[in-house]
PyMOL Python script that loads the backbone (N, CA, C, O; Angstrom):
from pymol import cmd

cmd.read_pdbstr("""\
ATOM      1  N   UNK A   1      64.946 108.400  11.579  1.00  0.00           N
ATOM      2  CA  UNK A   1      65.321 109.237  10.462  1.00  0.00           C
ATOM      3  C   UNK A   1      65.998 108.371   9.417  1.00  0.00           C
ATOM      4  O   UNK A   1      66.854 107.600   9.851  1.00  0.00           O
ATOM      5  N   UNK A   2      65.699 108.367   7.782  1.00  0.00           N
ATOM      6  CA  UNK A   2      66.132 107.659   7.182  1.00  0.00           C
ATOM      7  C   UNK A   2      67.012 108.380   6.436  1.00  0.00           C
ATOM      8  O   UNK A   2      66.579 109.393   5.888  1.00  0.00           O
ATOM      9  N   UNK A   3      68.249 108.053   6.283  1.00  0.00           N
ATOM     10  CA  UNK A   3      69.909 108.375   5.205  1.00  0.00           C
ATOM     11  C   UNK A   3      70.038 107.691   4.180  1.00  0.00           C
ATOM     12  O   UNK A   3      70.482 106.575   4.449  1.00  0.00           O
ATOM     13  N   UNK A   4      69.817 107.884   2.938  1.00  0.00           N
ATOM     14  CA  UNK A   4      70.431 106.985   1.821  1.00  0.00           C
ATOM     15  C   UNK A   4      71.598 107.609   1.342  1.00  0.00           C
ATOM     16  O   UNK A   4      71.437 108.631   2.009  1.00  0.00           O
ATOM     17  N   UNK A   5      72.652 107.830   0.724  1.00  0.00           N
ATOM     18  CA  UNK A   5      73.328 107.604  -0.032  1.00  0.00           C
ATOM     19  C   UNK A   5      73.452 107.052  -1.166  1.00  0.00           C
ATOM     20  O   UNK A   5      73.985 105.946  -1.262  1.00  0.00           O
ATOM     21  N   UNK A   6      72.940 107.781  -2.326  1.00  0.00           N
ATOM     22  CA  UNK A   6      73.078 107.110  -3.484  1.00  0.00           C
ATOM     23  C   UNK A   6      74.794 107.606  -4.140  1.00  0.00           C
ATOM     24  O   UNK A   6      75.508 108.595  -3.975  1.00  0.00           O
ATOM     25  N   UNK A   7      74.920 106.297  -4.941  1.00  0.00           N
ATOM     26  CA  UNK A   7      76.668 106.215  -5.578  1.00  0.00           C
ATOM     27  C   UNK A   7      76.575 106.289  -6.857  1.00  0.00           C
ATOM     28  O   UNK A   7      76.841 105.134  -7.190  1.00  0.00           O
ATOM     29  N   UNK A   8      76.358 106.924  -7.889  1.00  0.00           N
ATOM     30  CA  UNK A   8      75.318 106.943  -9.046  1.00  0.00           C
ATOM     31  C   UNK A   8      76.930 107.317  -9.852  1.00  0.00           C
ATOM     32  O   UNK A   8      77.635 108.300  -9.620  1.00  0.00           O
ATOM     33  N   UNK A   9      77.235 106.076 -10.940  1.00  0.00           N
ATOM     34  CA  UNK A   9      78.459 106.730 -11.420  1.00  0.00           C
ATOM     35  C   UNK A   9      78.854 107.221 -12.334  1.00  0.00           C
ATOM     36  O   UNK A   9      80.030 107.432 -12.632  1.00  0.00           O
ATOM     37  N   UNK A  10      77.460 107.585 -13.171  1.00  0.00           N
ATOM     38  CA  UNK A  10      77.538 108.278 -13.912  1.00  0.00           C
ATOM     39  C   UNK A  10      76.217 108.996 -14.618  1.00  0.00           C
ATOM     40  O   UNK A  10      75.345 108.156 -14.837  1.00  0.00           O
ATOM     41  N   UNK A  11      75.957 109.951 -14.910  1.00  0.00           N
ATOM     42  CA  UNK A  11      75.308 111.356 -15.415  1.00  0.00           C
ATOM     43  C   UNK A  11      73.538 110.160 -15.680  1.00  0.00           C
ATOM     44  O   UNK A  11      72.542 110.050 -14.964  1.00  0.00           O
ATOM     45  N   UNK A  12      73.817 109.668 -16.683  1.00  0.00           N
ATOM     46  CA  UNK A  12      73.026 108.701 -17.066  1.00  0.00           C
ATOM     47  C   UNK A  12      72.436 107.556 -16.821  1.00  0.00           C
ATOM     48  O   UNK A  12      71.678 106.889 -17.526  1.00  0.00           O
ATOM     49  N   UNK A  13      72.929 107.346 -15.545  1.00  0.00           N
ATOM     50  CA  UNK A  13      72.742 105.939 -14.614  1.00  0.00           C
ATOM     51  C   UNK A  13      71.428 106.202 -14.289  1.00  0.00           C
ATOM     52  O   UNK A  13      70.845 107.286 -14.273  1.00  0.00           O
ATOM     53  N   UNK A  14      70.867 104.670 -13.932  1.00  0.00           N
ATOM     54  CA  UNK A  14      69.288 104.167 -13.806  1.00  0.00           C
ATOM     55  C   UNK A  14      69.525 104.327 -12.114  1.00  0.00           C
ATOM     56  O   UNK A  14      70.643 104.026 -11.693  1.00  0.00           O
ATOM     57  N   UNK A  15      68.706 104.697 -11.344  1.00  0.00           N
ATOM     58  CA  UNK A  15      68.376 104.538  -9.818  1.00  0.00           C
ATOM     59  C   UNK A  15      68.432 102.533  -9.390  1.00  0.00           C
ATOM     60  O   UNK A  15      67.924 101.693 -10.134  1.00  0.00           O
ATOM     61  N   UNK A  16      68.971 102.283  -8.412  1.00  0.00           N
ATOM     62  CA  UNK A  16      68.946 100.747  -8.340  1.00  0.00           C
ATOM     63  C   UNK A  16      67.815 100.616  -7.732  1.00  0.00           C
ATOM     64  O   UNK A  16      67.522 101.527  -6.958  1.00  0.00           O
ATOM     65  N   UNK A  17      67.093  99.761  -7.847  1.00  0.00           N
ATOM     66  CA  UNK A  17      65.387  99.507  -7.022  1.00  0.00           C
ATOM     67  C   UNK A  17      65.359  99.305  -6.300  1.00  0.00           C
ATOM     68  O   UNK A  17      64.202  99.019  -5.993  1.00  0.00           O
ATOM     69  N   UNK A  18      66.224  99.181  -5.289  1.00  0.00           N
ATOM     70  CA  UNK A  18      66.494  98.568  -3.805  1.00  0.00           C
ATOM     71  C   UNK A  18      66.293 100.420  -3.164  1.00  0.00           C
ATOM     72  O   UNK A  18      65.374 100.869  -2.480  1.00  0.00           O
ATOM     73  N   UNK A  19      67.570 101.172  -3.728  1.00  0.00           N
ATOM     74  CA  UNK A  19      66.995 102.890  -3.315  1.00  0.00           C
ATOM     75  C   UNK A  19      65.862 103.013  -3.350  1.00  0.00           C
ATOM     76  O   UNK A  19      65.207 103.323  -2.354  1.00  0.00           O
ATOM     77  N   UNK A  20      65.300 102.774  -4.639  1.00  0.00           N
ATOM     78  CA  UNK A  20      63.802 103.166  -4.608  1.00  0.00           C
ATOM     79  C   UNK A  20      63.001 103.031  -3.315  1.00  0.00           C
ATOM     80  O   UNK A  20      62.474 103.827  -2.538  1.00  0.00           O
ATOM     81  N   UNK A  21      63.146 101.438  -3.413  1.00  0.00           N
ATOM     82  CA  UNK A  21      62.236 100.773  -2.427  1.00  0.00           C
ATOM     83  C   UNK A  21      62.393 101.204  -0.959  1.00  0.00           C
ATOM     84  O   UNK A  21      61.457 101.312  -0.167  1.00  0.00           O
ATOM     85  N   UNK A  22      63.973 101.488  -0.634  1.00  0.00           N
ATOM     86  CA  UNK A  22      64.008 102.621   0.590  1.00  0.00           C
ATOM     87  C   UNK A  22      63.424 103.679   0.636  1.00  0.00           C
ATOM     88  O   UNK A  22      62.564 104.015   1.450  1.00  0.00           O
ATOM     89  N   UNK A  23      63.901 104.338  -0.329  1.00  0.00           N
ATOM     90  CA  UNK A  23      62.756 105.780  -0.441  1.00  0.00           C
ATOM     91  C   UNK A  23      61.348 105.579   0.007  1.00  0.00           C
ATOM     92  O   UNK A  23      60.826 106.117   0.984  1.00  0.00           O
ATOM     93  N   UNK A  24      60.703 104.601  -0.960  1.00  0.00           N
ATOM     94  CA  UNK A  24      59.352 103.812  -0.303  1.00  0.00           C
ATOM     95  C   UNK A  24      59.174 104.114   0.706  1.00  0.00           C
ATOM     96  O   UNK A  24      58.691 105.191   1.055  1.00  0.00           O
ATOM     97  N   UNK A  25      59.625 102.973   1.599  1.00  0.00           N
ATOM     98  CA  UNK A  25      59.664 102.786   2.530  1.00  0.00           C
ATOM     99  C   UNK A  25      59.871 103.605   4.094  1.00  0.00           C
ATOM    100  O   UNK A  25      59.536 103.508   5.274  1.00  0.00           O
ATOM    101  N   UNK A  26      60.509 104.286   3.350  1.00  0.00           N
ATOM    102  CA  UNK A  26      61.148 105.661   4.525  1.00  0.00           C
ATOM    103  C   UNK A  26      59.824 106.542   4.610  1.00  0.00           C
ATOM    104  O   UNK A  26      59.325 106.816   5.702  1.00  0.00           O
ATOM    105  N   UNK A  27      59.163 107.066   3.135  1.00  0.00           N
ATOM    106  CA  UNK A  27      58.130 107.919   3.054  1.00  0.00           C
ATOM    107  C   UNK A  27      56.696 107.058   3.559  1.00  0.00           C
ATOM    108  O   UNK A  27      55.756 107.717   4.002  1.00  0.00           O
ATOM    109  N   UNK A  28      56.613 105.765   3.476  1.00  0.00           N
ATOM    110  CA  UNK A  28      55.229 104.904   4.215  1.00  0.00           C
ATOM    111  C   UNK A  28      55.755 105.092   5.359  1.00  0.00           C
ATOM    112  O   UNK A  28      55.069 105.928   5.948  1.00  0.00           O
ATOM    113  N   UNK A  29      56.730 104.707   6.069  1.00  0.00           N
ATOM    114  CA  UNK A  29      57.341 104.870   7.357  1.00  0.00           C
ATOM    115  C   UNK A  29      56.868 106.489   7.972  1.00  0.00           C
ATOM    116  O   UNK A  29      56.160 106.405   8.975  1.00  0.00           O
ATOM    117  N   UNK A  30      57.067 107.450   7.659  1.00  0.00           N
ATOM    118  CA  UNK A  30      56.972 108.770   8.077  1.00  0.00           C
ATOM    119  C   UNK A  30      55.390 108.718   7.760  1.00  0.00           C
ATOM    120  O   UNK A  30      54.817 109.454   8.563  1.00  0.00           O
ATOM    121  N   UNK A  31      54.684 108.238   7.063  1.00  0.00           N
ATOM    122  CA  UNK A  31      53.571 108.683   7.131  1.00  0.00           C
ATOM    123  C   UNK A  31      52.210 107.947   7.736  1.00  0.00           C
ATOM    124  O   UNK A  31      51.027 108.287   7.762  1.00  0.00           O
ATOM    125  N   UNK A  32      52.931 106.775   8.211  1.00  0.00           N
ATOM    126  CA  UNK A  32      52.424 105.895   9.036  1.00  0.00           C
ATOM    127  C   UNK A  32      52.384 106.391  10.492  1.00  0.00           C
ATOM    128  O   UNK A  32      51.436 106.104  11.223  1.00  0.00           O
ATOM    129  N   UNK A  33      53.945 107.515  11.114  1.00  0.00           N
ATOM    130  CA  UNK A  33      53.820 107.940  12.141  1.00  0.00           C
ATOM    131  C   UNK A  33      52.820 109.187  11.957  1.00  0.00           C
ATOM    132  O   UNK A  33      52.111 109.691  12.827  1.00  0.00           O
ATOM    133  N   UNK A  34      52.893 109.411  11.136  1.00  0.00           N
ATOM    134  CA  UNK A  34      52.307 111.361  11.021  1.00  0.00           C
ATOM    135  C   UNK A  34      50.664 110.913  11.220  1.00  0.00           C
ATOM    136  O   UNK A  34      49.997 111.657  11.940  1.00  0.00           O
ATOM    137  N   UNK A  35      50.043 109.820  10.657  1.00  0.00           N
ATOM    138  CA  UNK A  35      48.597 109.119  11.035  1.00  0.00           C
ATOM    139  C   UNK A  35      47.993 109.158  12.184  1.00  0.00           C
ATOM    140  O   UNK A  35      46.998 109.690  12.676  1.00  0.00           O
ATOM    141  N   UNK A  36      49.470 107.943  12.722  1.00  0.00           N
ATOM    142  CA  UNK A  36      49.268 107.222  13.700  1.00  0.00           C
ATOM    143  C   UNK A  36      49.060 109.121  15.074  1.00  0.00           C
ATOM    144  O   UNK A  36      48.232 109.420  15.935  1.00  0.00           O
ATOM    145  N   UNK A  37      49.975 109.643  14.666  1.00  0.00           N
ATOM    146  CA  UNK A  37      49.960 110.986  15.550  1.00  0.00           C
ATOM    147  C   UNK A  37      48.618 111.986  15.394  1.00  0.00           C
ATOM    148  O   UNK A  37      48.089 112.743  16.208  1.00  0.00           O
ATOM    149  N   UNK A  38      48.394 111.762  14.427  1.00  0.00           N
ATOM    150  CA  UNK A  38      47.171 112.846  14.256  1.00  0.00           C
ATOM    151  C   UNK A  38      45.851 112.114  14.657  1.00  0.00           C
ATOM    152  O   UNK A  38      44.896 112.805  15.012  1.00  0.00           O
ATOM    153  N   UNK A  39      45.745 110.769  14.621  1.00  0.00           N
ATOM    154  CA  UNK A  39      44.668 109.981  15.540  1.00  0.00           C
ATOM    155  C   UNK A  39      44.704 110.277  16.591  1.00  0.00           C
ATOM    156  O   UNK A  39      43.620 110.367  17.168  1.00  0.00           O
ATOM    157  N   UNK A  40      45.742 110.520  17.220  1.00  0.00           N
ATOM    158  CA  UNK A  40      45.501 110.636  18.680  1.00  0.00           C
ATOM    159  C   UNK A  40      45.649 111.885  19.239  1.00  0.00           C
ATOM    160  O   UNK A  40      45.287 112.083  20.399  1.00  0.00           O
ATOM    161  N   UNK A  41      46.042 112.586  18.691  1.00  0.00           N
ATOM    162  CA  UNK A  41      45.000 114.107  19.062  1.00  0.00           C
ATOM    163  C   UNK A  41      43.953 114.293  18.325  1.00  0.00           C
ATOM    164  O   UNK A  41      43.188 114.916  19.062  1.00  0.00           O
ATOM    165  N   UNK A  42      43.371 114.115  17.180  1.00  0.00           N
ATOM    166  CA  UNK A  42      41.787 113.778  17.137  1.00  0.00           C
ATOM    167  C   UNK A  42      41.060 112.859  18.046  1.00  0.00           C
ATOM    168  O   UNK A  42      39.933 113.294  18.285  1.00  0.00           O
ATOM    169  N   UNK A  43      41.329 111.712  18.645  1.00  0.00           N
ATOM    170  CA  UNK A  43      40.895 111.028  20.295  1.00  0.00           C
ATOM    171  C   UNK A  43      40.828 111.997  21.078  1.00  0.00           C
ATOM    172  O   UNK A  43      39.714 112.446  21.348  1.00  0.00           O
ATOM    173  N   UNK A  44      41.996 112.572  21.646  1.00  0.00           N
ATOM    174  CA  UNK A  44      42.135 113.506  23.184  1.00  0.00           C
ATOM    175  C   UNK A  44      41.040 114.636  22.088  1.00  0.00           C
ATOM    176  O   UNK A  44      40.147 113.817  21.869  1.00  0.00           O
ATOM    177  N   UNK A  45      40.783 115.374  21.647  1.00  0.00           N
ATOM    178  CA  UNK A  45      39.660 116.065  21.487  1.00  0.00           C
ATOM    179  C   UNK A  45      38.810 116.070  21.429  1.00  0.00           C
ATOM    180  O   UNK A  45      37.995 116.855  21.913  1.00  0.00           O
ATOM    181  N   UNK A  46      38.643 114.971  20.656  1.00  0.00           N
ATOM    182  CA  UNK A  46      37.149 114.249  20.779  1.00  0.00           C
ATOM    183  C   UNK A  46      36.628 114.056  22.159  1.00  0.00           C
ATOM    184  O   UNK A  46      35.536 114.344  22.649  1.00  0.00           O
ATOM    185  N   UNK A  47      37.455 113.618  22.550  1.00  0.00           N
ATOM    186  CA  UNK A  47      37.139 113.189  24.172  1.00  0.00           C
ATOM    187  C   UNK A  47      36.555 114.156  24.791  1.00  0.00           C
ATOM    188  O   UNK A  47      35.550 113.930  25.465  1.00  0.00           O
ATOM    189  N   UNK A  48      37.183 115.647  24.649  1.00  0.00           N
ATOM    190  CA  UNK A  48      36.976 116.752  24.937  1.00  0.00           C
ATOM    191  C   UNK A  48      35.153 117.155  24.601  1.00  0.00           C
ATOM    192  O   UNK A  48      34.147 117.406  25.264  1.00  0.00           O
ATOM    193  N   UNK A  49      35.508 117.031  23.295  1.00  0.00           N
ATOM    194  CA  UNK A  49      34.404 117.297  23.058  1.00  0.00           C
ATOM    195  C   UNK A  49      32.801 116.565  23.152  1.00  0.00           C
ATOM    196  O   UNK A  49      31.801 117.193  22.806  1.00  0.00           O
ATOM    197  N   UNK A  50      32.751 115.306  23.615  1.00  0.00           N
ATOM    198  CA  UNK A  50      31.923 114.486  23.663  1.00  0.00           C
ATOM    199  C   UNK A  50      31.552 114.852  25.100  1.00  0.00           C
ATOM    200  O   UNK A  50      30.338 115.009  25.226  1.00  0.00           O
ATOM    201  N   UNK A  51      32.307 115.042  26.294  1.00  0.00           N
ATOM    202  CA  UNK A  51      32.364 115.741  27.334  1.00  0.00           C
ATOM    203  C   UNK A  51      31.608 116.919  27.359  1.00  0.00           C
ATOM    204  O   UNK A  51      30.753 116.952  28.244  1.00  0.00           O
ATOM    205  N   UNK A  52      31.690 117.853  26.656  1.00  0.00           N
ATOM    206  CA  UNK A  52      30.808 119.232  26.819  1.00  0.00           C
ATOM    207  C   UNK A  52      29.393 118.954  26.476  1.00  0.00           C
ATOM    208  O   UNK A  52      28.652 119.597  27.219  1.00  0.00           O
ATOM    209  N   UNK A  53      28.806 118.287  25.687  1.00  0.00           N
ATOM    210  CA  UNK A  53      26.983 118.110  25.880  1.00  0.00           C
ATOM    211  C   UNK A  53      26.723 116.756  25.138  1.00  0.00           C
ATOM    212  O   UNK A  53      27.508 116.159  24.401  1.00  0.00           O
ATOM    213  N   UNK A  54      25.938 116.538  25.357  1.00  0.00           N
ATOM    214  CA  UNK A  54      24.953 115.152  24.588  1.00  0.00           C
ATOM    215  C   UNK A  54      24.778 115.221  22.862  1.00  0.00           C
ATOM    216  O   UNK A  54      24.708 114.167  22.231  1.00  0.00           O
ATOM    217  N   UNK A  55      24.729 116.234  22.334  1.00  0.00           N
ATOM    218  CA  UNK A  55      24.751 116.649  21.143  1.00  0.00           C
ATOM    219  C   UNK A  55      26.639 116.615  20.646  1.00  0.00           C
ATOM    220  O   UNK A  55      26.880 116.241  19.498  1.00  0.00           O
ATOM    221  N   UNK A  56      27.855 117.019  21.575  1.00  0.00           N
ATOM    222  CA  UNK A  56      28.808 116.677  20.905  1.00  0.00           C
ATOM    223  C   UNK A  56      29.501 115.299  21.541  1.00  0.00           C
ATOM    224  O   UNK A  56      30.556 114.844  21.098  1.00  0.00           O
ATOM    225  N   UNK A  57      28.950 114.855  22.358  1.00  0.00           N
ATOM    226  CA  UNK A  57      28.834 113.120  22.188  1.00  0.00           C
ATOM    227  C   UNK A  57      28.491 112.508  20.647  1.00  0.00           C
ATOM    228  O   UNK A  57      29.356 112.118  19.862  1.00  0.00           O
ATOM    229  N   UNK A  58      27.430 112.511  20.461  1.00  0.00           N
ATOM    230  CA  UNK A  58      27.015 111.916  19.576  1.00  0.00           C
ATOM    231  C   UNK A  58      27.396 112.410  18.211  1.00  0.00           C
ATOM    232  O   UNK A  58      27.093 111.832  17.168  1.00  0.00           O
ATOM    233  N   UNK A  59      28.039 113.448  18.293  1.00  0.00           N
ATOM    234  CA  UNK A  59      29.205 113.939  17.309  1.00  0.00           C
ATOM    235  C   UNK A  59      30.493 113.074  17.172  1.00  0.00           C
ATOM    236  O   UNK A  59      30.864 112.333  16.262  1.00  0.00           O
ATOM    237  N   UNK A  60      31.026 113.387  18.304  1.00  0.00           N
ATOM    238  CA  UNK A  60      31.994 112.177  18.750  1.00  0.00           C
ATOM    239  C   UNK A  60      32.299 111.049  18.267  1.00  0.00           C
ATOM    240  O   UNK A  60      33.295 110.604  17.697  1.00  0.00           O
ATOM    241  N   UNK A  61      31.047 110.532  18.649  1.00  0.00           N
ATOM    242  CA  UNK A  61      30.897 108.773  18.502  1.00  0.00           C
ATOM    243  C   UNK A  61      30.488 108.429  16.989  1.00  0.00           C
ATOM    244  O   UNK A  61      30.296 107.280  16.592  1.00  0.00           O
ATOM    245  N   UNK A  62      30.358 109.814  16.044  1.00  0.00           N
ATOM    246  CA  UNK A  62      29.763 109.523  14.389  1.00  0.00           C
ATOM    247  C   UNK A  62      31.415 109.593  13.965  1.00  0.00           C
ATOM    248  O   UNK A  62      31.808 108.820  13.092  1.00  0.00           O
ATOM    249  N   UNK A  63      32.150 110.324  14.460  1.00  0.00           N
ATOM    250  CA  UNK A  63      33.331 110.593  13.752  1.00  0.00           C
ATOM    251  C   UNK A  63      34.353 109.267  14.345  1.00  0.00           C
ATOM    252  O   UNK A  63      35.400 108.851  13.849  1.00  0.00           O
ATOM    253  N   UNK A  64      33.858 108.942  15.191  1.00  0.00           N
ATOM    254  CA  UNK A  64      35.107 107.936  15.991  1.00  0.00           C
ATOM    255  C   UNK A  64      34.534 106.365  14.817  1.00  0.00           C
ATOM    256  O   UNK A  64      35.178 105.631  14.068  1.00  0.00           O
ATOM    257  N   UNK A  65      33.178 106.423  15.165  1.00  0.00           N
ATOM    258  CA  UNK A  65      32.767 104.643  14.002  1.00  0.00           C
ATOM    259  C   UNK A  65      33.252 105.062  12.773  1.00  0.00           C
ATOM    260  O   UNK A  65      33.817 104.395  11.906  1.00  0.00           O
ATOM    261  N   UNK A  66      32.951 106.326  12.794  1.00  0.00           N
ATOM    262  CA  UNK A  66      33.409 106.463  10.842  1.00  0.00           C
ATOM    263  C   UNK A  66      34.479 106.596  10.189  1.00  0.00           C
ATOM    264  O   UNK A  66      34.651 106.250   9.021  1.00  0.00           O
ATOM    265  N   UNK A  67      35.926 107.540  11.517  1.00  0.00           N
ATOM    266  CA  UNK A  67      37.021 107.633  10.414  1.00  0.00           C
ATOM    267  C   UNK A  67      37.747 106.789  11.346  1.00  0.00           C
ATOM    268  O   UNK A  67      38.745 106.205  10.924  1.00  0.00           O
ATOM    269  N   UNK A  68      37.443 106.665  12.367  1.00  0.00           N
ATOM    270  CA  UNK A  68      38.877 105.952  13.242  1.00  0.00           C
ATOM    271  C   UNK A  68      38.845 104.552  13.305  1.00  0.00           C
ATOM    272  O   UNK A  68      39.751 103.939  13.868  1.00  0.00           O
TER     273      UNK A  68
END
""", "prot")
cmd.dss("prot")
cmd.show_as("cartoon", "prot")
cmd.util.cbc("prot")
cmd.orient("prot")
């Protein structure tokens, strides 16, 4: 979980780029896991589904070369 604290000291102050770049970073960070998580229950289903006939095999195996 990422915490910033910004100290901003007044009404009109510029953001320092280093916050920014946390912010960045925090939001590639979270969405690198949220990917990385949704690949792998698209796998365990797939799996599932390549399992039930020859026709969703080869379903399977178009979606696994193509997005994964």
């Amino acid at each position: 979980m990422c915490k910033i604290t910004l100290n901003v000291p007044g009404r009109d102050s510029n953001l320092d780029l280093p916050v920014i770049g946390n912010l960045v970073y925090c939001e590639t960070s979270a969405l690198d896991r949220a990917a990385t998580e949704f690949k792998r229950m698209l796998n365990k289903e797939l799996s599932h589904f390549s399992e039930s006939s020859k026709s969703g095999n080869q379903i399977s195996e178009y979606i696994c070369s193509t997005f994964l």
